[in-house]
VONU-649445 format. One line per field, with one value per atom (N, C-alpha, C, O, CB): residue in one letter; atom name; x negated, y negated, z negated. Coordinates in nm, 2 decimals. Last residue first. Glycine has a CB too. Example, Ala and Ser with C-alpha at 12.3 -4.5 7.8 and 13.67 -1.06 7.14 Angstrom:
BEGIN
code: s, s, s, s, s, a, a, a, a, a $
site: N, CA, C, O, CB, N, CA, C, O, CB $
xx: -1.28, -1.37, -1.29, -1.34, -1.41, -1.32, -1.23, -1.32, -1.42, -1.13 $
yy: 0.22, 0.11, 0.00, -0.11, 0.06, 0.57, 0.45, 0.33, 0.33, 0.45 $
zz: -0.71, -0.71, -0.79, -0.80, -0.57, -0.78, -0.78, -0.78, -0.85, -0.90 $
***
This chain:
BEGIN
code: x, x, x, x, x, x, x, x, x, x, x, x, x, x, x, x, x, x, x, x, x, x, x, x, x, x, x, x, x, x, x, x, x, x, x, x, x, x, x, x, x, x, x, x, x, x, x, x, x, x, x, x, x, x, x, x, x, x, x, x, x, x, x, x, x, x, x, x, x, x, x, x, x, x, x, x, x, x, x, x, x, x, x, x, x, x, x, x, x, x, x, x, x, x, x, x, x, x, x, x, x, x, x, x, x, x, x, x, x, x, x, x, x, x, x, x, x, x, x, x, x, x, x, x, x, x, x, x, x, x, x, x, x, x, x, x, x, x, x, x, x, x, x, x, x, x, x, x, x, x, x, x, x, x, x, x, x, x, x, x, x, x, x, x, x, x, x, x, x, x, x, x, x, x, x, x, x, x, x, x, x, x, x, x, x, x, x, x, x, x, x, x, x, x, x, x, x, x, x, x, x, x, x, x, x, x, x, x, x, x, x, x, x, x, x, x, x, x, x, x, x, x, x, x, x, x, x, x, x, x, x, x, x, x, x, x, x, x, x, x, x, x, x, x, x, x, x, x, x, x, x, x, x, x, x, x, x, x, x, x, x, x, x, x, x, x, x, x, x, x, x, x, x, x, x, x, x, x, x, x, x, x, x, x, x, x, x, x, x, x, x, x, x, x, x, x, x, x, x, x, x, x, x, x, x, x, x, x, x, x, x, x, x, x, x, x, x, x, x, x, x, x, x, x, x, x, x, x, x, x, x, x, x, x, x, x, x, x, x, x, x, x, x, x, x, x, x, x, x, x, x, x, x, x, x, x, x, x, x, x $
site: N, CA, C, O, CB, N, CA, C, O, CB, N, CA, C, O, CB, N, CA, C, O, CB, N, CA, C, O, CB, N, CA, C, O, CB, N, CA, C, O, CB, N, CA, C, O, CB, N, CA, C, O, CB, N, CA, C, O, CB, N, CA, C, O, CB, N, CA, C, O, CB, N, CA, C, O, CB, N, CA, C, O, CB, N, CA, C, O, CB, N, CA, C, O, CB, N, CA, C, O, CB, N, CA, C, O, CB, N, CA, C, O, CB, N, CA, C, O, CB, N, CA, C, O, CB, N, CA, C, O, CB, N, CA, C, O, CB, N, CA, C, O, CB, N, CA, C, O, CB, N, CA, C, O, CB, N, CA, C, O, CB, N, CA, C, O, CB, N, CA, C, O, CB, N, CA, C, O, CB, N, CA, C, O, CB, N, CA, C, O, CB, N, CA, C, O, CB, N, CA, C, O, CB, N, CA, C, O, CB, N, CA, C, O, CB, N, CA, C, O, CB, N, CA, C, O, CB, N, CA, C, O, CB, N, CA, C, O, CB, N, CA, C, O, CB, N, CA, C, O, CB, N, CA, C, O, CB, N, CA, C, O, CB, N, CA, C, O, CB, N, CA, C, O, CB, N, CA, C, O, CB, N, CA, C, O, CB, N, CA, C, O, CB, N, CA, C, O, CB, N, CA, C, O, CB, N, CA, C, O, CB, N, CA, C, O, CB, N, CA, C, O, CB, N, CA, C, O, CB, N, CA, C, O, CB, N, CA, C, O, CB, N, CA, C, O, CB, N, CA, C, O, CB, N, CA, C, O, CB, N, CA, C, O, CB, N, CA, C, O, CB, N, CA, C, O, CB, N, CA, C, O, CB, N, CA, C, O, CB, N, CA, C, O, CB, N, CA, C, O, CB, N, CA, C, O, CB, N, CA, C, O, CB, N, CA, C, O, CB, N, CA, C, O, CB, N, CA, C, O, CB $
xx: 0.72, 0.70, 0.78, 0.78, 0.75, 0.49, 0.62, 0.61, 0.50, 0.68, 0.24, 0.26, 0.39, 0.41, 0.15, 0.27, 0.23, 0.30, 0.42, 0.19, 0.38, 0.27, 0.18, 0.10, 0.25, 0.65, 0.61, 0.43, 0.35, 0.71, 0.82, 0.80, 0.65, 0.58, 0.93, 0.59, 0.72, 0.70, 0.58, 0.75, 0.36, 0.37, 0.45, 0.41, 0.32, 0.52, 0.41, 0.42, 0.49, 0.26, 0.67, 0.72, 0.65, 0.72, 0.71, 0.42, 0.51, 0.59, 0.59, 0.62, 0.30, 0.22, 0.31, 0.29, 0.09, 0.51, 0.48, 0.37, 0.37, 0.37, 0.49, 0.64, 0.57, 0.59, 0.81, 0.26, 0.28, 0.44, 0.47, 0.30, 0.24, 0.20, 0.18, 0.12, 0.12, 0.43, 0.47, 0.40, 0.46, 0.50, 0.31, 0.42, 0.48, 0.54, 0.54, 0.09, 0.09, 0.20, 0.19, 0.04, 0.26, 0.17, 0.18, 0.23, -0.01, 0.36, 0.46, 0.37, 0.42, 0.59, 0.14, 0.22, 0.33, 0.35, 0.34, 0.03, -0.04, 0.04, 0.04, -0.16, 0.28, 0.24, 0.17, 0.22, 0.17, 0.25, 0.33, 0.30, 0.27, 0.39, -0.13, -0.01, 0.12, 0.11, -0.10, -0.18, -0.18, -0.05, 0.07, -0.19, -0.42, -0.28, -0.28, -0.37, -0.24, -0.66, -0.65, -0.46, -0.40, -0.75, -0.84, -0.76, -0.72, -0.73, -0.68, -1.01, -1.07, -0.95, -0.98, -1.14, -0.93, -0.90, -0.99, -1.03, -0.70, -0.90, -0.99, -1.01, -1.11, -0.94, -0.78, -0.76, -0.88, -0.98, -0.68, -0.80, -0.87, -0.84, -0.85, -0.99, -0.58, -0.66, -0.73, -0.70, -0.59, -0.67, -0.61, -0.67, -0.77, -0.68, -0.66, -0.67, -0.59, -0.47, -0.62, -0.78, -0.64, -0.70, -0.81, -0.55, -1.03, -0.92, -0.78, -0.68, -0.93, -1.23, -1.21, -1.11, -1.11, -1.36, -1.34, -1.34, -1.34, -1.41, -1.26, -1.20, -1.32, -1.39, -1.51, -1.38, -0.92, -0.97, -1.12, -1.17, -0.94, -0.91, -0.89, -0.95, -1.03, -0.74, -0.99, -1.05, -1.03, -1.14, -1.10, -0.75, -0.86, -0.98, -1.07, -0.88, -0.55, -0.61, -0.69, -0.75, -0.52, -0.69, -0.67, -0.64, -0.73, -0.53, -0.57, -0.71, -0.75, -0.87, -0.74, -0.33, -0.36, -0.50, -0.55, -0.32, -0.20, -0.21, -0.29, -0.31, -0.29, 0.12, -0.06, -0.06, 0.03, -0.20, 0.37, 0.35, 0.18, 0.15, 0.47, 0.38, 0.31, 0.32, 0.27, 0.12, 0.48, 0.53, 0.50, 0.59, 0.50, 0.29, 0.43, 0.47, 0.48, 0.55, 0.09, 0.07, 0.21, 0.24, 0.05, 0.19, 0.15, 0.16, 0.24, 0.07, 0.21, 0.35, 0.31, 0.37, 0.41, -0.04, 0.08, 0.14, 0.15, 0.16, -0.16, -0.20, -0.09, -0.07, -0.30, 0.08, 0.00, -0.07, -0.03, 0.08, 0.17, 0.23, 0.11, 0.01, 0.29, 0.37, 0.24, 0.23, 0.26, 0.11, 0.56, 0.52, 0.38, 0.29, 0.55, 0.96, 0.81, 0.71, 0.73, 0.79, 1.14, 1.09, 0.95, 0.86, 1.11, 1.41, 1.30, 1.25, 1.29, 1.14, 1.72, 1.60, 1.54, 1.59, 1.55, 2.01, 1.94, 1.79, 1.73, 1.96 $
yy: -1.21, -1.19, -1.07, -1.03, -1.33, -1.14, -1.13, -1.15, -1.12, -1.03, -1.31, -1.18, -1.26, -1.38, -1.13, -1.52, -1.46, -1.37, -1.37, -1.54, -1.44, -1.42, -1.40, -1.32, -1.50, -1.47, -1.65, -1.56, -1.65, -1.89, -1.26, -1.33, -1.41, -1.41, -1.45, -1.08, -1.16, -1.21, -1.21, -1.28, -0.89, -1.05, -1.12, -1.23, -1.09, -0.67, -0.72, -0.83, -0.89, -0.68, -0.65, -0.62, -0.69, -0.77, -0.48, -0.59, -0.71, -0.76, -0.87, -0.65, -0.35, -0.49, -0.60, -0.70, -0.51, -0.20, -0.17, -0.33, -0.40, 0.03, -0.24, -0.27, -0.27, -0.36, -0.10, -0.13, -0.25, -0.31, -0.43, -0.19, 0.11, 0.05, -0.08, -0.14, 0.08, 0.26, 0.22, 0.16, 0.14, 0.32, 0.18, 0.10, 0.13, 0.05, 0.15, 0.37, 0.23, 0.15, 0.05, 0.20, 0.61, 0.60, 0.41, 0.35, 0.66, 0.58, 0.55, 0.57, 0.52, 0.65, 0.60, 0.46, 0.48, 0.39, 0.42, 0.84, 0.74, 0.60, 0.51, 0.73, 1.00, 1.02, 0.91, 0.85, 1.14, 0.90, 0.90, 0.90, 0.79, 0.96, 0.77, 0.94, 0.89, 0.84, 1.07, 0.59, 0.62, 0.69, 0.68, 0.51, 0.57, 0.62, 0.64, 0.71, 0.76, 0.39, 0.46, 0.48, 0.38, 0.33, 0.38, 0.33, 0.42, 0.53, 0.27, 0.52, 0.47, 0.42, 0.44, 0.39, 0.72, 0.61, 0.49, 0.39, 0.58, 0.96, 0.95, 0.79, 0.76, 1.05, 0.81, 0.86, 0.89, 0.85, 0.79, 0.88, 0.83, 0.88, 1.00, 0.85, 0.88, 0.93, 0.84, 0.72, 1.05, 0.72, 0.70, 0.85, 0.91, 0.54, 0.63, 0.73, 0.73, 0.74, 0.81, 0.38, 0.38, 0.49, 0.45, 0.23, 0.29, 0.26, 0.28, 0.23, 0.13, 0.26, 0.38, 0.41, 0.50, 0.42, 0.01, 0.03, 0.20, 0.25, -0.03, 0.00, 0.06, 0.05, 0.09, -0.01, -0.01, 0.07, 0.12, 0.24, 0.01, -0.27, -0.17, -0.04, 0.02, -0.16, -0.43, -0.36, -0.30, -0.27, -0.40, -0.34, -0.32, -0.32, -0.23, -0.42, -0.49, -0.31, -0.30, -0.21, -0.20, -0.76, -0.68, -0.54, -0.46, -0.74, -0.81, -0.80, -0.75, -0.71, -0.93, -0.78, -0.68, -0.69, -0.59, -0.69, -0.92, -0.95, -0.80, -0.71, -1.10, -0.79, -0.83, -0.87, -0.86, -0.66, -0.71, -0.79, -0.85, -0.94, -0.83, -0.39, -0.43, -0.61, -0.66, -0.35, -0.39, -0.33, -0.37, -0.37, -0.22, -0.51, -0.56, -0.50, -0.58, -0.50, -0.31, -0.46, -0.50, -0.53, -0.51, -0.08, -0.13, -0.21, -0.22, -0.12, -0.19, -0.14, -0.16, -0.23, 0.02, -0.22, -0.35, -0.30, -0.34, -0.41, 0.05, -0.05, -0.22, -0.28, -0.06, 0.27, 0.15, 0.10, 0.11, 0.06, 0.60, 0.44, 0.41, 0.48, 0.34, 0.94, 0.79, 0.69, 0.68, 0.80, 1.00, 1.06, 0.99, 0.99, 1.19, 0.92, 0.90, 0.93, 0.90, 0.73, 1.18, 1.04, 1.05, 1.13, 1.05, 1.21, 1.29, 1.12, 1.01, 1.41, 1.10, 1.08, 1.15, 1.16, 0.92, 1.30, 1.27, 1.25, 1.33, 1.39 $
zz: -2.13, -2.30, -2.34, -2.46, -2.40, -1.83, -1.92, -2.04, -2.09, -1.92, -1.74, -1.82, -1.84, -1.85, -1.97, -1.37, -1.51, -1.63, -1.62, -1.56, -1.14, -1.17, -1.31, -1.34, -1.11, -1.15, -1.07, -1.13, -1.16, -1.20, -1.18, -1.03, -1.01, -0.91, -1.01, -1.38, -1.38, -1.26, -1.22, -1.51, -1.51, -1.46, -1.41, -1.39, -1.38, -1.51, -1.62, -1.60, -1.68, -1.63, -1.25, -1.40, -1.48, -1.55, -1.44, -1.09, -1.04, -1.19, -1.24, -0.90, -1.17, -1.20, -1.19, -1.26, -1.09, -1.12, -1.28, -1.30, -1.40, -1.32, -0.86, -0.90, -1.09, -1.17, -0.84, -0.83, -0.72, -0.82, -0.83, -0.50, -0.88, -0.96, -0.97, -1.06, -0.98, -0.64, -0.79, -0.90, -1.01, -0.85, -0.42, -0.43, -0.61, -0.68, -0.29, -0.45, -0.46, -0.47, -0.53, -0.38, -0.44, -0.55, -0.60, -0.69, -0.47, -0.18, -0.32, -0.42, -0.52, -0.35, 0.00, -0.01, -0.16, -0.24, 0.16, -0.08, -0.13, -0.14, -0.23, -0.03, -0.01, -0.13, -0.15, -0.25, -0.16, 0.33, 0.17, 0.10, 0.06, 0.12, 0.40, 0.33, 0.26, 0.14, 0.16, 0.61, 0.47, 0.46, 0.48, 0.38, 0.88, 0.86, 0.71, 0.67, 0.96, 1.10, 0.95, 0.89, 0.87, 0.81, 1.38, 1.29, 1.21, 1.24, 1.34, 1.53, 1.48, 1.36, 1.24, 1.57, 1.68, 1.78, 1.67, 1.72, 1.81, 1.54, 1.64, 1.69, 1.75, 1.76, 1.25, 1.35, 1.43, 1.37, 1.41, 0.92, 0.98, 1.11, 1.11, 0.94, 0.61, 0.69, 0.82, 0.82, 0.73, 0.27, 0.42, 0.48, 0.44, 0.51, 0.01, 0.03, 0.18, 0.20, -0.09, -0.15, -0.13, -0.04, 0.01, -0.08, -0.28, -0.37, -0.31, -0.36, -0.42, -0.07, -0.12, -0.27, -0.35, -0.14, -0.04, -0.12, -0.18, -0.27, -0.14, 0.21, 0.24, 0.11, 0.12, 0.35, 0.14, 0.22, 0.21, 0.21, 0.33, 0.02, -0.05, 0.03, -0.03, -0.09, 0.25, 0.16, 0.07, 0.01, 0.14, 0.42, 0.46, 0.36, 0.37, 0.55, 0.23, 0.23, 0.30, 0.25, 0.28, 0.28, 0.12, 0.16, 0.12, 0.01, 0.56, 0.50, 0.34, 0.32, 0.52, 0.54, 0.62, 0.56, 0.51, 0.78, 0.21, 0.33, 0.38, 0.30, 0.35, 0.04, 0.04, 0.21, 0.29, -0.01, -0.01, 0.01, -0.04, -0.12, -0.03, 0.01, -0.13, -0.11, -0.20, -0.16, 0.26, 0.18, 0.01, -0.07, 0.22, 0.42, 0.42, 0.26, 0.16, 0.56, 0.38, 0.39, 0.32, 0.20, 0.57, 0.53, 0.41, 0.36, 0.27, 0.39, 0.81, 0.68, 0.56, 0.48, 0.67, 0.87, 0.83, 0.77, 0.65, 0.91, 0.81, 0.75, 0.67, 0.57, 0.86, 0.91, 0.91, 0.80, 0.69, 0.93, 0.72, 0.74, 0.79, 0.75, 0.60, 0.75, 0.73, 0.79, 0.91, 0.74, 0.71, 0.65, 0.65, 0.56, 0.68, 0.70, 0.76, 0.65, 0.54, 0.82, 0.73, 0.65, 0.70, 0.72, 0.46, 1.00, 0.91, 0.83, 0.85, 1.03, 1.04, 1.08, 0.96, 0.85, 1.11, 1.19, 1.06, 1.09, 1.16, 0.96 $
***
């Protein structure tokens, strides 16, 4: 039984919300997405933060329908 991964990449991210790597970078430094910070310099996001985001990522996708704009 694999444990659940408990923090993600940047790319995963990325992938995940289908944004590019450069949009969380600034979400990042925005301070609009709650990372930790390695020694190595690079930045690991909390579960809790990736399903935060992945649910307001699905509640915005919903509002605006595939092709982008508002649902009726």
């Amino acid at each position: 039984m694999q444990a659940e991964k408990q923090f993600f990449t940047i790319i995963e991210l990325a992938e995940k919300l289908r944004v590019s790597r450069d949009t969380i970078d600034r979400w990042v430094r925005r301070g609009l997405i709650e990372v930790v910070r390695l020694p190595s310099g690079h930045y690991r996001i909390p579960l809790a933060e990736v399903e935060r985001l992945c649910a307001a990522n699905a509640v915005s996708r919903h509002l605006k329908g595939d092709d982008g704009e508002p649902s009726a």
